[in-house]
Backbone as a chain_set.jsonl record, in Angstrom:
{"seq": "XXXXXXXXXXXXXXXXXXXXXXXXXXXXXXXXXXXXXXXXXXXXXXXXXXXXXXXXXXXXXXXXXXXXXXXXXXXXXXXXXXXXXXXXXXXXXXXXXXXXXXXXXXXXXXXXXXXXXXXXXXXXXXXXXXXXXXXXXXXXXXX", "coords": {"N": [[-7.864, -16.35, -26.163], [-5.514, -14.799, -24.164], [-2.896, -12.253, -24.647], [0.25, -12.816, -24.84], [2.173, -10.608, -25.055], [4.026, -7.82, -23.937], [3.878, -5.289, -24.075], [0.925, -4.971, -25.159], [-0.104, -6.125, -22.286], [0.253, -4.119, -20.72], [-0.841, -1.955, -22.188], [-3.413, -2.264, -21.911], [-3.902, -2.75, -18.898], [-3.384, 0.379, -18.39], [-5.378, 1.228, -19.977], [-7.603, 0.205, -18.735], [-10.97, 0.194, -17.019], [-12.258, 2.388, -14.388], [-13.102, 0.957, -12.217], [-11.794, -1.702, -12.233], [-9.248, -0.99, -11.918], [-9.401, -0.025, -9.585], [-9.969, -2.556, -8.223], [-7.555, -3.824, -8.753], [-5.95, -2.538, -6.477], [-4.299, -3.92, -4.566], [-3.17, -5.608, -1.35], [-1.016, -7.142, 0.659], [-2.337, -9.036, 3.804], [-1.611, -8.939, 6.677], [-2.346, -10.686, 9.831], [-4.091, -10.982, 13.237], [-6.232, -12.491, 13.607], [-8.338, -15.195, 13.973], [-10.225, -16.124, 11.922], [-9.521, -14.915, 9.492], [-7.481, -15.778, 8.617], [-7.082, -17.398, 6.289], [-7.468, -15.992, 4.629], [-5.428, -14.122, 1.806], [-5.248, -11.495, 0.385], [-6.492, -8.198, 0.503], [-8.136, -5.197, -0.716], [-7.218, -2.532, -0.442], [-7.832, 0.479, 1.272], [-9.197, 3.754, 2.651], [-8.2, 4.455, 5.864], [-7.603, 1.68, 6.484], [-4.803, 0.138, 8.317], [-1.572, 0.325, 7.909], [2.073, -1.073, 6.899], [4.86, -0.755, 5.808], [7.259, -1.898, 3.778], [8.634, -2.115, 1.855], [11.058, -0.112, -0.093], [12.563, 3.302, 1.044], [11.144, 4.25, 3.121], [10.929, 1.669, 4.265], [13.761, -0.177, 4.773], [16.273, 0.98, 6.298], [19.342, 2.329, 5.772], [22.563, 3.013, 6.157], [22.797, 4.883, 8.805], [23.618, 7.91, 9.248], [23.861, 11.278, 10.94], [24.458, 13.927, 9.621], [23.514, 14.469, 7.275], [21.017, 13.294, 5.014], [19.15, 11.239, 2.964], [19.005, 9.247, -0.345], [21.587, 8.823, -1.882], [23.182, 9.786, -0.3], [23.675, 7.623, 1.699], [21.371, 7.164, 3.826], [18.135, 6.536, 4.433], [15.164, 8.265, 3.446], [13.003, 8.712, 5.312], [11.275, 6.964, 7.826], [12.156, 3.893, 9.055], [10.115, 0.636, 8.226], [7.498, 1.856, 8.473], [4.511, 2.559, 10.441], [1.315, 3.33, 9.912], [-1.811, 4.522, 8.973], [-3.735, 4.78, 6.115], [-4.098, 7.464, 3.928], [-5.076, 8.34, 1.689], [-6.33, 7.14, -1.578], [-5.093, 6.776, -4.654], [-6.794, 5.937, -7.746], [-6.837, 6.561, -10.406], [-3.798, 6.824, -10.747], [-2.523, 4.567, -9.4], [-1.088, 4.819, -6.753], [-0.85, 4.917, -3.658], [-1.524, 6.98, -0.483], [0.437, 7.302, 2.511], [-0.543, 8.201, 5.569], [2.13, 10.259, 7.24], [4.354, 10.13, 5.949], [6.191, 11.614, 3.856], [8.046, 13.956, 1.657], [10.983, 16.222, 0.985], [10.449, 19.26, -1.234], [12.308, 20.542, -3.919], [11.707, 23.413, -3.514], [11.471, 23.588, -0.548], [8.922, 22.422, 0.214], [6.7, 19.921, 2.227], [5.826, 17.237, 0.982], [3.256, 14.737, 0.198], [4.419, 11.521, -0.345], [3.443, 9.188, -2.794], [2.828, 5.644, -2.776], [3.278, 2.251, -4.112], [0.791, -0.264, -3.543], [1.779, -2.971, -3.768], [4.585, -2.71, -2.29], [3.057, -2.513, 0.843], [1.907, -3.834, 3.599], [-1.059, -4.626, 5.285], [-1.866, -3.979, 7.651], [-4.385, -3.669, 10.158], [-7.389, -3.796, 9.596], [-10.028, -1.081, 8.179], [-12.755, -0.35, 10.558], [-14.874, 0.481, 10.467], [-16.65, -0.185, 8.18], [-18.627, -2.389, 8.17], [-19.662, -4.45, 6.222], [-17.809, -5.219, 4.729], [-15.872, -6.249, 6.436], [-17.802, -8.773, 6.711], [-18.07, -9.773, 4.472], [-15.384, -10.149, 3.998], [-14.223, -12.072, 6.063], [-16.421, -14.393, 4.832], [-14.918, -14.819, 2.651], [-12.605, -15.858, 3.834], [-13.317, -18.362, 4.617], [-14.017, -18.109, 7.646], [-16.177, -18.092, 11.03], [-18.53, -15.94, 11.609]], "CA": [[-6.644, -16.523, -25.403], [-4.7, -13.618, -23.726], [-1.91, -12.379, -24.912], [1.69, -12.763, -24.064], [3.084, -9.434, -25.53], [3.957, -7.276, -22.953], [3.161, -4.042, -24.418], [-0.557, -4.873, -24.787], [-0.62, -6.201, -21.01], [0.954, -2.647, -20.21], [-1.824, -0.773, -22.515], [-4.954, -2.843, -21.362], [-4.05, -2.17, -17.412], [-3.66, 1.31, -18.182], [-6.605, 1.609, -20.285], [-8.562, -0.752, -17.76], [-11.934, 0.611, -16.307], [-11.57, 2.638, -12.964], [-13.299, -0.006, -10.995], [-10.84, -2.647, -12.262], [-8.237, -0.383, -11.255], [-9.759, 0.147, -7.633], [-9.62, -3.941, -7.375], [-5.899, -4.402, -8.756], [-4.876, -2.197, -5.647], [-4.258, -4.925, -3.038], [-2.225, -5.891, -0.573], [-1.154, -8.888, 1.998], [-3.189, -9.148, 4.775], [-1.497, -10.455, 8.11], [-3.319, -10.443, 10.804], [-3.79, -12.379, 14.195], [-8.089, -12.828, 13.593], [-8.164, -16.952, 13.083], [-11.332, -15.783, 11.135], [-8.979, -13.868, 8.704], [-6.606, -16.332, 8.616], [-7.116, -17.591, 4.984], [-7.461, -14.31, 3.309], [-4.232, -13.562, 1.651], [-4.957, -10.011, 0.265], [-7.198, -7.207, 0.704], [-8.014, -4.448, -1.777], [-6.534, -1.405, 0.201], [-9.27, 1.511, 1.743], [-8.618, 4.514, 3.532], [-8.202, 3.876, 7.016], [-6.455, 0.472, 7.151], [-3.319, 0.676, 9.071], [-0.368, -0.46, 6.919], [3.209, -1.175, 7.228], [5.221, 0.125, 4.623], [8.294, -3.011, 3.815], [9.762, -1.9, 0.392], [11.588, 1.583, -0.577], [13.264, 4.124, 1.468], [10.454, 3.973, 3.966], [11.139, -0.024, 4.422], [14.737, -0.812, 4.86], [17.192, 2.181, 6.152], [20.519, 2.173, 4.922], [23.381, 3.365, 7.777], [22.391, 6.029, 9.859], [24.444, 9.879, 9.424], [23.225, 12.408, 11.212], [24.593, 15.173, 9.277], [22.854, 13.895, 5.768], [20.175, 12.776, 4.399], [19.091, 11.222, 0.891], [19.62, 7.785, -0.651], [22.589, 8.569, -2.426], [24.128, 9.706, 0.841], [23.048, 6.434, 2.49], [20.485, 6.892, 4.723], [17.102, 6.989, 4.014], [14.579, 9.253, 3.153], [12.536, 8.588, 5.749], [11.807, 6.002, 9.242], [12.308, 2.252, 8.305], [8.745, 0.003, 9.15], [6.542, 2.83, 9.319], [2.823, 2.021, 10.341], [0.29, 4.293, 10.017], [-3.13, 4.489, 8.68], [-3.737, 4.993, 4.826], [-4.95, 8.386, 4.067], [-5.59, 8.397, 0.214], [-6.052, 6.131, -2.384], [-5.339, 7.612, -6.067], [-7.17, 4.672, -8.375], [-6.032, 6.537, -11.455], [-2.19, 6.646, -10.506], [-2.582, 3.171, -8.817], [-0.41, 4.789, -5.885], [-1.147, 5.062, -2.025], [-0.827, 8.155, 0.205], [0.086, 7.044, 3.746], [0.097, 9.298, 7.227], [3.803, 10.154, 7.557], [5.225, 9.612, 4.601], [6.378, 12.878, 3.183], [9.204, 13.873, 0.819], [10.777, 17.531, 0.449], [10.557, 19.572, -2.482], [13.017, 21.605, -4.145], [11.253, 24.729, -2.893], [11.387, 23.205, 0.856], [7.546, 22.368, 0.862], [6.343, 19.388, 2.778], [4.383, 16.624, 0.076], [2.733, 13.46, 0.371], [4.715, 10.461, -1.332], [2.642, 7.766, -3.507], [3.256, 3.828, -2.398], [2.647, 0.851, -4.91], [0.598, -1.095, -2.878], [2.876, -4.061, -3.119], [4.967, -2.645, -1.303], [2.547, -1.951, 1.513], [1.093, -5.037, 3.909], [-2.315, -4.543, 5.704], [-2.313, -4.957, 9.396], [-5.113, -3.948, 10.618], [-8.765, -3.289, 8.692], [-11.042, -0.092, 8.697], [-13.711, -1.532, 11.207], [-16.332, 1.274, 9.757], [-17.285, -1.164, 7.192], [-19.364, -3.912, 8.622], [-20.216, -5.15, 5.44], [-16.685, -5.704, 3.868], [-15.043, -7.014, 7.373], [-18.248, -10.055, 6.59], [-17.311, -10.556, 3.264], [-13.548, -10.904, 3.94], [-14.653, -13.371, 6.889], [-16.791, -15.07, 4.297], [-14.215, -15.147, 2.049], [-11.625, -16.788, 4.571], [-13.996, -19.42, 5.57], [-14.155, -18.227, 8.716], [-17.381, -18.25, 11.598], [-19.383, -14.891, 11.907]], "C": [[-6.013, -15.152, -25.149], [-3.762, -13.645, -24.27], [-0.696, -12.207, -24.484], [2.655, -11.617, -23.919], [2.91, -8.369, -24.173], [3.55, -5.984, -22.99], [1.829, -4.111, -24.989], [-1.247, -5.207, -23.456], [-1.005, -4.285, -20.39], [-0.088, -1.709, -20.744], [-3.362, -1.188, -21.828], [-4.817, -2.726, -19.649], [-3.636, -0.515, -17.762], [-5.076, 2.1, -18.423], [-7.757, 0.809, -19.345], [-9.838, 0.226, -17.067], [-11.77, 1.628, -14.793], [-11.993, 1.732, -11.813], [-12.434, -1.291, -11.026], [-9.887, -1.803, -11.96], [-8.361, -0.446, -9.85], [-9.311, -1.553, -7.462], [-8.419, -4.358, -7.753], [-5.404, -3.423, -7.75], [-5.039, -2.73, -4.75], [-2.971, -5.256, -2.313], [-2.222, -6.994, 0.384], [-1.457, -8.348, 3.054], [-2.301, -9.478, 5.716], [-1.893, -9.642, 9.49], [-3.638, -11.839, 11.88], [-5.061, -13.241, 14.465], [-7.873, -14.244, 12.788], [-9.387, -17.013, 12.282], [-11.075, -15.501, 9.692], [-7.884, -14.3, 8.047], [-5.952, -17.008, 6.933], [-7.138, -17.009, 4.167], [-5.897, -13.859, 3.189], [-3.93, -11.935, 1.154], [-6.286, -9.218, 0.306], [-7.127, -5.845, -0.456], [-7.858, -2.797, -0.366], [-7.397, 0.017, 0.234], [-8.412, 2.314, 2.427], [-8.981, 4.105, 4.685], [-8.367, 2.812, 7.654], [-5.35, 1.019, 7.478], [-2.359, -0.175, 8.355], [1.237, -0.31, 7.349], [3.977, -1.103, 5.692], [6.761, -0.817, 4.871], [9.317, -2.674, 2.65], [10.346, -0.425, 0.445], [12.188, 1.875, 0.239], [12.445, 4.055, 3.105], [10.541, 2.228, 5.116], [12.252, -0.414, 4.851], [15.617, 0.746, 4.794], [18.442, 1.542, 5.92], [21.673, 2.771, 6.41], [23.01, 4.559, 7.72], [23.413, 7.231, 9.96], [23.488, 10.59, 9.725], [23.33, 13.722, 10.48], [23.787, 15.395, 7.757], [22.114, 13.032, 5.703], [19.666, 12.65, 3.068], [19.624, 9.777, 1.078], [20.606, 7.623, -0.977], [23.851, 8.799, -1.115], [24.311, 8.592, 1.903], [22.634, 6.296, 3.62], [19.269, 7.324, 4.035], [16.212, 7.983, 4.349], [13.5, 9.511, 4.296], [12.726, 7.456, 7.067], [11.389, 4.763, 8.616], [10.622, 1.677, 8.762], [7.9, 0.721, 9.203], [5.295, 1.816, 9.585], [2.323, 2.868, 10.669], [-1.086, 4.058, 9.177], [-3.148, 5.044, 7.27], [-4.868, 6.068, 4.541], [-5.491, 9.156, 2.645], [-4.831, 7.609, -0.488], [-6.257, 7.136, -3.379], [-5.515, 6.153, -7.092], [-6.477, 4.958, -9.659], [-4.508, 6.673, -11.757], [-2.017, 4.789, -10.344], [-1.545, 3.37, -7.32], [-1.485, 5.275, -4.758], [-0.732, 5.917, -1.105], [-0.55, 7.405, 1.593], [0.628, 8.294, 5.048], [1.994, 9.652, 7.259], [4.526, 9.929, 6.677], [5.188, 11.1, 3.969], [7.543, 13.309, 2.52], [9.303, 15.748, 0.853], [10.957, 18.165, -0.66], [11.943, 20.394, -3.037], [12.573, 22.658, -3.523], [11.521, 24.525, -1.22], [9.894, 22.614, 1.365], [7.212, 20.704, 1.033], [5.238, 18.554, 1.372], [4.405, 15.157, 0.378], [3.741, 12.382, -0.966], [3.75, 9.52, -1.487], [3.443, 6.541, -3.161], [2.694, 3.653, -3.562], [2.34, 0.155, -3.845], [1.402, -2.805, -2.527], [3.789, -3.937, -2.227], [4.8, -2.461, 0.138], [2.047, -3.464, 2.013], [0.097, -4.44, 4.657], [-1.965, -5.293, 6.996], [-3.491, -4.943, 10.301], [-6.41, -2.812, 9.694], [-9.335, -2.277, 9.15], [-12.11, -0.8, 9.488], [-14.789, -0.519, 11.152], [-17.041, 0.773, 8.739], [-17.764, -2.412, 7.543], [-19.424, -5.221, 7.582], [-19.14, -6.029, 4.484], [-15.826, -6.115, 5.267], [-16.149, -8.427, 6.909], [-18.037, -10.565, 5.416], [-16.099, -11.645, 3.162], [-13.828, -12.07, 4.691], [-15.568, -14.472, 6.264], [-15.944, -16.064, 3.412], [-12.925, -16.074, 2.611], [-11.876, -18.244, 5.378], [-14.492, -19.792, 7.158], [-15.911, -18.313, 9.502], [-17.388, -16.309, 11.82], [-19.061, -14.46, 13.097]], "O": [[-6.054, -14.368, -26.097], [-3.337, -14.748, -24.613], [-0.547, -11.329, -23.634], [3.58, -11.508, -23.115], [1.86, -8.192, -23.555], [2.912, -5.502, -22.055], [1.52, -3.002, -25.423], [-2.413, -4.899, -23.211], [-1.949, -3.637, -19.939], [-0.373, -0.727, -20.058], [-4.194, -0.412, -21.358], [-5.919, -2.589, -19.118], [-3.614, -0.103, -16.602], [-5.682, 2.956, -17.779], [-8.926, 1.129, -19.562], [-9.351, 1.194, -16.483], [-10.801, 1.252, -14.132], [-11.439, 1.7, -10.714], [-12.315, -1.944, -9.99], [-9.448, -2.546, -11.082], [-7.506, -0.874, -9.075], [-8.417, -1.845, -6.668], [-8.018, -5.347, -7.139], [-4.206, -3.235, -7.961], [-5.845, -2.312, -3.918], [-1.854, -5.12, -2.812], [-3.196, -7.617, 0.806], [-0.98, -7.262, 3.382], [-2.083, -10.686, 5.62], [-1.77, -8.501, 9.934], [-3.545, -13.048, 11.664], [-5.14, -14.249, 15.167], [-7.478, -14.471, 11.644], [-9.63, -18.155, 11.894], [-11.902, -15.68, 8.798], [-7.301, -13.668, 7.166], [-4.782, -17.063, 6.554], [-6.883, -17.311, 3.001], [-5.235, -13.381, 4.111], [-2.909, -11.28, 1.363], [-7.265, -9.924, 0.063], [-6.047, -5.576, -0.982], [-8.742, -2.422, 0.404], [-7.586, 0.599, -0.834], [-7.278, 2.008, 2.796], [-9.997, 3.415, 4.775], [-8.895, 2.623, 8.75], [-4.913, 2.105, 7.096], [-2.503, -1.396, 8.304], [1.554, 0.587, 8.129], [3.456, -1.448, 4.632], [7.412, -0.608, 5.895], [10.518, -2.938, 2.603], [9.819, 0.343, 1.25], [12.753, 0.888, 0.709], [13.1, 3.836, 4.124], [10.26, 1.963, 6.284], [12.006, -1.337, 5.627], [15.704, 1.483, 3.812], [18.565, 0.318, 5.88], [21.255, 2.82, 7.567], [22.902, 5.233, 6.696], [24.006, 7.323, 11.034], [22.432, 10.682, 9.1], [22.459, 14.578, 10.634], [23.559, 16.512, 7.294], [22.341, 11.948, 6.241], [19.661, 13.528, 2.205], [20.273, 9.244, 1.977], [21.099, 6.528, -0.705], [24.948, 8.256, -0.986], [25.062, 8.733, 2.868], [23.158, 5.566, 4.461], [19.245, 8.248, 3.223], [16.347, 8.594, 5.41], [13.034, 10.649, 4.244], [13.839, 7.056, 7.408], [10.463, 4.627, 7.817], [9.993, 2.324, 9.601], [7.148, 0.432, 10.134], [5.121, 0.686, 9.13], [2.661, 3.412, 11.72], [-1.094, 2.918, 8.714], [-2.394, 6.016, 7.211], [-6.072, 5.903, 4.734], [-6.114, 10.214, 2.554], [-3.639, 7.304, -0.449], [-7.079, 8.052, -3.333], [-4.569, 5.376, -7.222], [-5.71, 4.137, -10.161], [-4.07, 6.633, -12.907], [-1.461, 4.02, -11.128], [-1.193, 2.344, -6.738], [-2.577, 5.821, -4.914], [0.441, 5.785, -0.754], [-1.54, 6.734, 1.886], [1.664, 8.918, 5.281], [2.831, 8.751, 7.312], [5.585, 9.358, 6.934], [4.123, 11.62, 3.638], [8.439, 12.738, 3.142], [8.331, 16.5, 0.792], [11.814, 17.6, -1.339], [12.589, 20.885, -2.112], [13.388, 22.914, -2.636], [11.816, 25.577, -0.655], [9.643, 22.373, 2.545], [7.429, 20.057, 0.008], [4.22, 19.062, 0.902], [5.392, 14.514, 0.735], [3.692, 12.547, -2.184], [3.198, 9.01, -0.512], [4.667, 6.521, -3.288], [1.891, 4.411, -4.106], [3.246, -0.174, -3.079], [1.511, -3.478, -1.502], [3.966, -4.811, -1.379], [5.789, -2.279, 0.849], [1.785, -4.3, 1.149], [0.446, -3.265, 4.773], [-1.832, -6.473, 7.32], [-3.722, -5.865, 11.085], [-6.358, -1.636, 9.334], [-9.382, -2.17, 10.376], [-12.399, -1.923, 9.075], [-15.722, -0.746, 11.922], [-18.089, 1.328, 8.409], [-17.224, -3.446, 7.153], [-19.313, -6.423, 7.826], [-19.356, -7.025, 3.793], [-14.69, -6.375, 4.87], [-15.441, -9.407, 6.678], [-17.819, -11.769, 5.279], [-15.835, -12.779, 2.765], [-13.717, -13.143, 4.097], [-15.652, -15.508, 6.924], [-15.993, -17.289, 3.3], [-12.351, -16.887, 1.886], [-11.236, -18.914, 6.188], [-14.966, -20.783, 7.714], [-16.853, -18.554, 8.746], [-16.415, -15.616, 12.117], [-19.676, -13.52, 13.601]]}, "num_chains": 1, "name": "protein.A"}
């Protein structure tokens, strides 16, 4: 039987394998393919195109032009983005995406990490033949 304690969930997904890591990073699927239609999540690849719903990126706050920052209330970034996913880090469990950038103290330009939950999947890498027939296997759909 598994156990309920939360600080052995918390050590056994950190200590977890790296290929069980690669398949707990997923995300919801939606999509307009009636092929695709039954698949609720997708394990998250570079170059799917994603929409970015949670954080600072997800939901802006009122709009000042003269300031920026959360605490000043606007966000850090453009609400909805969608762009194309341009690194996966398996041992973080976070998600780089196109456009998403944060500045540093110094002024230098860096990539922010997503939790894929917060991230939905709109449209699939279509360089993978073999994992678009899966997913379509997997959704019951026709070939």
């Amino acid at each position: 039987m598994a156990t309920k304690n939360p600080g052995k969930n918390r050590l056994s997904q950190n200590k977890a394998p790296i290929h069980v890591k690669r398949k707990r990073m997923r995300a919801r699927l939606i999509t307009d393919d009636p092929n695709l239609q039954n698949v609720r999540t997708v394990t998250v690849r570079v170059g799917d195109e994603v929409e970015v719903l949670r954080g600072d990126f997800g939901n802006p706050n009122s709009i000042k032009s003269d300031s920026k920052g959360k605490r000043l209330g606007q966000s850090r970034g453009r609400a909805g983005l969608k762009s194309k996913v341009n690194r996966v880090d398996t041992s973080s469990g976070k998600i780089f995406v196109d456009g998403l950038t944060i500045t540093t103290a110094d002024g230098k330009e860096e990539a922010l990490p997503i939790h894929p939950s917060n991230l939905v999947v709109t449209a699939l890498y279509e360089g993978d033949p073999v994992r678009i027939k899966q997913l379509i296997e997997r959704g019951g759909g026709q070939l």
